[in-house]
Structure formats: structure tokens, C-alpha cells
C-alpha positions as CSV (number, residue, x, y, z in Angstrom):
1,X,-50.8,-28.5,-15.5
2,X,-48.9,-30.7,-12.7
3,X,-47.0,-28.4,-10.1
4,X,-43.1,-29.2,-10.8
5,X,-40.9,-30.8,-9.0
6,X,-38.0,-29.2,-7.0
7,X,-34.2,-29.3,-6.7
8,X,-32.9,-27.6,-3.7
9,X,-28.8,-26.8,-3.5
10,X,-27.7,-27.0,-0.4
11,X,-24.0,-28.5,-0.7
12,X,-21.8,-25.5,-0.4
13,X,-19.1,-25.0,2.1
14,X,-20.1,-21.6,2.6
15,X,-16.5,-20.4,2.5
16,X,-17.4,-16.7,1.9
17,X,-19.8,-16.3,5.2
18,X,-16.9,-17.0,7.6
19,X,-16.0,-18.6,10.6
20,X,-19.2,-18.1,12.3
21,X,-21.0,-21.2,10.8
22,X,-18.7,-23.3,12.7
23,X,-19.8,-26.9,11.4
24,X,-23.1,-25.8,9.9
25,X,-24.1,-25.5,6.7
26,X,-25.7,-22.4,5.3
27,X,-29.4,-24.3,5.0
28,X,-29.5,-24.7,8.8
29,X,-29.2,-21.2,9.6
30,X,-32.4,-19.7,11.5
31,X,-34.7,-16.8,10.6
32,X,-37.5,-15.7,12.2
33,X,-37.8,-19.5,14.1
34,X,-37.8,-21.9,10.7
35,X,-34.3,-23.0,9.0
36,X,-33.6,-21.6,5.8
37,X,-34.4,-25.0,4.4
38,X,-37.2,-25.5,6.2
39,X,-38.8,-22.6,4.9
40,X,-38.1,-23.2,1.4
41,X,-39.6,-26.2,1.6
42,X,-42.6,-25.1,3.8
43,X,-43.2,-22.4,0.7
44,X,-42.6,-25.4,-1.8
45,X,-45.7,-27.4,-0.1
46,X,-47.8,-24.3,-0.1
47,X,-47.4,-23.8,-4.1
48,X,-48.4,-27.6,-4.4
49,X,-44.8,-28.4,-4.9
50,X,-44.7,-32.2,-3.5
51,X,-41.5,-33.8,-5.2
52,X,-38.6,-32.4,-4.0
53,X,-34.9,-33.6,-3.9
54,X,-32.4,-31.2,-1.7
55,X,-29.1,-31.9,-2.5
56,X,-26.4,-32.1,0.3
57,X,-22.2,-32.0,0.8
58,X,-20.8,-30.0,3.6
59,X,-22.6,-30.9,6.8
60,X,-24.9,-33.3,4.5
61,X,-25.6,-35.6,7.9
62,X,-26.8,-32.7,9.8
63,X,-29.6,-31.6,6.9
64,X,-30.3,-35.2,6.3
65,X,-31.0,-36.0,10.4
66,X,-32.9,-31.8,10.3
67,X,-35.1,-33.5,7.3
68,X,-35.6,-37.0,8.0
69,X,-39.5,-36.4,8.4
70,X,-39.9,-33.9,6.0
71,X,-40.6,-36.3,3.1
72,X,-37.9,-34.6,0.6
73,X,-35.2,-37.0,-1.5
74,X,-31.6,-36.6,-0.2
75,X,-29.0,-36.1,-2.7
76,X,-25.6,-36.9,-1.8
77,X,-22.8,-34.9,-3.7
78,X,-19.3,-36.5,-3.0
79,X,-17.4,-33.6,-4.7
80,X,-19.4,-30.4,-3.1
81,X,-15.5,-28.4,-3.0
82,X,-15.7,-28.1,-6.9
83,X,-18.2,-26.9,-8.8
84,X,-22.1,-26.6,-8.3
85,X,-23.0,-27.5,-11.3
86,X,-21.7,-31.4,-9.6
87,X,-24.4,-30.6,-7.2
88,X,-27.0,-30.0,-9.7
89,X,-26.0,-33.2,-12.0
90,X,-26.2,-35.4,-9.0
91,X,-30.1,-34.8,-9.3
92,X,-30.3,-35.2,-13.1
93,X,-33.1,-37.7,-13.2
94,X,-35.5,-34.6,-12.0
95,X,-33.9,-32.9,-15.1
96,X,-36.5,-35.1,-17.4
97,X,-39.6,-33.1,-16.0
98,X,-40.9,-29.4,-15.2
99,X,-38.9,-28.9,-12.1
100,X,-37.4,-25.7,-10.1
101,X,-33.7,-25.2,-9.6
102,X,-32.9,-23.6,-6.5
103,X,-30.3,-22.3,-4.0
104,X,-30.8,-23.1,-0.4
105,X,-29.4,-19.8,0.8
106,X,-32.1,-17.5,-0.4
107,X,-34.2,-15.9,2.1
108,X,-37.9,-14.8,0.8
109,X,-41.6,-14.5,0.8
110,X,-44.1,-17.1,0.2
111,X,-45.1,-15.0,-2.4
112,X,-41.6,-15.1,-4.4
113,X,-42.4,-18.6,-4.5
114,X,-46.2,-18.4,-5.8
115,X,-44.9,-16.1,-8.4
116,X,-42.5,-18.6,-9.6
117,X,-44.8,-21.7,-9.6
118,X,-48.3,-19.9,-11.3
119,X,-45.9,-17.7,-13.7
120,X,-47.4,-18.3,-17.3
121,X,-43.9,-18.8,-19.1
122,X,-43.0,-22.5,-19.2
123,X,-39.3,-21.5,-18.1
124,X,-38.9,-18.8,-16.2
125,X,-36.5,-16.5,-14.0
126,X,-37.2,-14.2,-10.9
127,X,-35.4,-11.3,-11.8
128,X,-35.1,-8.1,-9.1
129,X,-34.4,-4.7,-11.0
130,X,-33.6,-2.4,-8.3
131,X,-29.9,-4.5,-8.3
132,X,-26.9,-3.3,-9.4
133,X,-24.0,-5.0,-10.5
134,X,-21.3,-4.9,-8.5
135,X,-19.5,-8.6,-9.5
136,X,-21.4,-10.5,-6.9
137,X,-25.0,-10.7,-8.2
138,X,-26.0,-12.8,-11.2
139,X,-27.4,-10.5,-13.5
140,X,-30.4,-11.5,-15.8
141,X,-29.8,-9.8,-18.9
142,X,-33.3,-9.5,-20.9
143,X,-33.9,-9.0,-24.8
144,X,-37.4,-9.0,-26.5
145,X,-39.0,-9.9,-23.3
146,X,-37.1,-12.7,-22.7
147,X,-33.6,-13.9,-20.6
148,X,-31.0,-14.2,-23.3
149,X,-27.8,-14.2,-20.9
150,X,-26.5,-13.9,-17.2
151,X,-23.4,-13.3,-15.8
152,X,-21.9,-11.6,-12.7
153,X,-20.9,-8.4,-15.6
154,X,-22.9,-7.1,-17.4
155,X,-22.4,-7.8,-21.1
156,X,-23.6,-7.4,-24.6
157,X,-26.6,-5.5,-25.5
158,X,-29.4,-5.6,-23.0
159,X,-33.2,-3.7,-22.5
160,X,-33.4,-4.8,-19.2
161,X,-30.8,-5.9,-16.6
162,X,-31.7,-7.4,-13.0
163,X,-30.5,-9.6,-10.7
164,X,-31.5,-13.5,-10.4
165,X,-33.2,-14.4,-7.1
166,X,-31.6,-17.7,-7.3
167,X,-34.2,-20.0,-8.6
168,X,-35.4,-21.5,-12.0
169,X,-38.2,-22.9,-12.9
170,X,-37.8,-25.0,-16.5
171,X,-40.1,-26.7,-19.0
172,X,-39.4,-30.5,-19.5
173,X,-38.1,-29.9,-22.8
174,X,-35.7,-26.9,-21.0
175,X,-35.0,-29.5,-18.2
176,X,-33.7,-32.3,-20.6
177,X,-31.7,-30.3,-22.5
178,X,-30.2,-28.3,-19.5
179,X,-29.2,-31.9,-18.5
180,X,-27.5,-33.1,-21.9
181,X,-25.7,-29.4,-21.7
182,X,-24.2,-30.4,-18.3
183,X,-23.5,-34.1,-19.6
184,X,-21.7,-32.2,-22.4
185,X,-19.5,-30.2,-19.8
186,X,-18.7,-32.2,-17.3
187,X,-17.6,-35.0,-19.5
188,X,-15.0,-32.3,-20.7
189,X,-13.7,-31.7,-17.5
190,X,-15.7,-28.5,-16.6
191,X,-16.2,-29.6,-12.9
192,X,-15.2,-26.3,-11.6
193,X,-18.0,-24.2,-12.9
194,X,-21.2,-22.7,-11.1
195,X,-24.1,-24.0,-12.7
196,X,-25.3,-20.7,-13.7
197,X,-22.2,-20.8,-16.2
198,X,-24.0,-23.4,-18.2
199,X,-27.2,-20.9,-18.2
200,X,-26.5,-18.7,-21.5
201,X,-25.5,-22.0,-23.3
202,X,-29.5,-22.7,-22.7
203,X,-30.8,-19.4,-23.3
204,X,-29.4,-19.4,-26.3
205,X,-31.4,-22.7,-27.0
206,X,-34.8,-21.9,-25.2
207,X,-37.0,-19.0,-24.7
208,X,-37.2,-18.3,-20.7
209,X,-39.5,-15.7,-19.4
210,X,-39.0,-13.8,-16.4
211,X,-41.3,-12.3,-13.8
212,X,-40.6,-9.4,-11.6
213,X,-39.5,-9.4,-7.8
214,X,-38.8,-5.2,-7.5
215,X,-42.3,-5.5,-5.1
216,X,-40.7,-7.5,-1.9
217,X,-38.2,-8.4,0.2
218,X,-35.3,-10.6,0.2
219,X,-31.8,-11.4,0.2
220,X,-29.1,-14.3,-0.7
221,X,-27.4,-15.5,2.9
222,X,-23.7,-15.2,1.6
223,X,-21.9,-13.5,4.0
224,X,-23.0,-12.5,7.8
225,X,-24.6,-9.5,7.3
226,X,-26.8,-11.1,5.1
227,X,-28.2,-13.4,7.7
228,X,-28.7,-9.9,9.8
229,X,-30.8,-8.5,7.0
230,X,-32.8,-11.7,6.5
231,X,-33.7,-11.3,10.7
232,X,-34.5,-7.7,10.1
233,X,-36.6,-8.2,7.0
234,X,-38.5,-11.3,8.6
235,X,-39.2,-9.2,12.1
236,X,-41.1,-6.3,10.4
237,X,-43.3,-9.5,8.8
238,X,-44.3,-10.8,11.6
239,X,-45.1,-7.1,13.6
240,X,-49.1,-6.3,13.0
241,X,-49.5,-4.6,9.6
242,X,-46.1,-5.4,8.6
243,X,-45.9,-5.7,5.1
């Protein structure tokens, strides 16, 4: 089986992290010496992830210029104030293959990565169990063994409830239709929405697996401390018999 390709989000304004990015977007903050983009797609190349397509809005010049030898697709998205799911349609023609959805602003190990890429299920989630929800998090909500919804509240009948690490991995088939849901909503005006809101319309469609991530490390950068926890959690790495 061919590794997937990749779609990387990085066109938010970042509106919830503060003042403190000044002109930066959130994909060119550092930790532990590489930019959060930078790392992603260092882990991307690692799990024989080759295509990749990281889509840009606020600061999109800066990430462009930060990539230009990095052999990755730029995707422009004009409207990056509305809704994500924009950003994710502006990089629909990757939506016709395997291929991994992900945020920019997650900070984790290579391994996180691995797991995704070598997981047995066609589609799956990483899902982290020790969360909680507290309105933030989007919460993978599992039946039978498999995703059937997710949402920032819990809701509806659920054996197991964890927290989505922020990436996706589909099948082709997943990918396509994923893309003709989005078609569906956008052409209705739904330009407002995250794309995880177009998730359980999917899951209701498809069977997506999920693998664990209780065992590591890791945070989404949305708010300063965040960024603090991300340094923290990649210094004890790189001590001697960190783990």
C-alpha cells in the first residue's frame, strides 16, 4: 500500500493565542529548534509521506518564503477569517486519494505520526483518552470499535470518549466523499463552519477506526501556555534517557 498524501492547515489567524504572535502565524512558532511546520513535515518524510500540500492564509508569504525548499505544495486560501473547512476545500484535488488531514498547530512525537500512517484501519483517528471535555477539545466519540461522532460536548450514547489529536487519515473512498460533503455545504452557504463540523456527516457514511495516543506526549498550540508546555515536553526529550 502507497503512503498517503498529506494536507497540512496552517491558515488560521490564531485569534485565541493573543498578541504575542505579532505578525506570525501559529506554524512558525519554534520548539525545541524546528518550527512547528517544520516538524510536521520532517515527521511526514520519516513515515514515507512524500506528497504534501500545506495550506496558507494569515502570514501565508512568511510560510511560503520558511518552505520554499522544502518540496511541499502551497495552498493559497483567500478567505482564511471564515471557516476552516475553506482551507480544507482549497486542497480538494488531494481529496481523490488516501491522504492525512491535519492541523498545523499540533505539537507531537514522531511516533504519533508512525501510528497514524502504519494504523491497519483505512480511515482512522488518533484519539487521547486521558482528556476531558471541557468545550475546547474535539471529542471522538467511539461505538462498536469505531468513531461514530465528534463534537466539542459530548453527546449521544458513547463506549468510549477521547479527544482528537488533530489529524485524519482517510481511505480514497472516505476522501472523495468527504469532498462531495464539503461541496454539498459550502455551496449552501456553510462557509463559517470548522471542518470537523462536517465530520459526523462522514462517520455516519464510513467506518473510521481509531488508534490510541494515552502513551505520549503532546499538545494543540492554541493559546500561550500551550507553546510553554510544547518547550517543556520537548526539553525532557532531548535530556539523556528522556522518554
Amino acid at each position: 500500500m502507497s503512503a498517503p498524501a498529506a494536507i497540512i492547515l496552517a491558515a488560521g489567524v490564531g485569534k485565541r493565542f493573543g498578541g504575542e504572535l505579532g505578525d506570525r502565524p501559529k506554524a512558525l512558532l519554534e520548539v525545541g529548534g524546528e518550527t512547528l511546520v517544520g516538524r510536521i513535515l520532517r515527521q511526514l518524510r520519516a513515515a514515507g509521506v512524500e506528497r504534501i500540500a500545506v495550506v496558507v492564509g494569515w502570514g501565508g508569504d512568511a510560510i511560503a518564503e520558511h518552505l520554499a525548499d522544502a518540496g511541499v505544495e502551497i495552498v493559497r486560501n483567500p478567505d482564511f477569517r471564515r471557516g476552516a473547512i475553506l482551507s480544507l476545500w482549497c486542497a480538494r484535488h488531494l481529496l481523490d486519494g488516501d491522504v492525512l488531514v491535519m492541523d498545523a498547530d499540533v505539537f507531537c512525537p514522531d511516533e504519533a505520526i508512525l501510528r497514524l500512517v502504519r494504523s491497519p484501519h483505512e480511515s482512522c483517528f488518533l484519539l487521547d483518552g486521558r482528556a476531558t471535555a471541557s468545550g475546547e477539545e474535539q471529542m471522538l466519540h467511539v461505538r462498536g470499535g469505531l468513531v461514530r461522532d465528534i463534537a466539542r460536548r459530548p453527546r449521544g450514547e458513547h463506549e468510549l470518549l477521547g479527544e482528537s489529536i488533530g489529524f485524519l487519515k482517510l481511505s480514497s473512498a472516505a476522501a472523495r466523499l468527504l469532498r462531495d460533503l464539503m461541496r454539498d455545504r459550502i455551496e449552501r452557504g456553510d462557509v463559517d463552519l470548522e471542518h470537523e463540523e462536517v465530520y459526523p456527516d462522514l462517520l455516519a457514511r464510513v467506518d473510521v477506526g481509531y488508534e490510541r495516543a494515552d502513551d505520549f506526549e503532546w499538545t494543540e498550540i492554541d493559546f500561550p501556555d500551550d507553546l510553554a508546555r510544547a518547550r517543556a515536553i520537548a526539553a525532557r526529550r532531548a535530556r539523556p534517557h528522556a522518554r
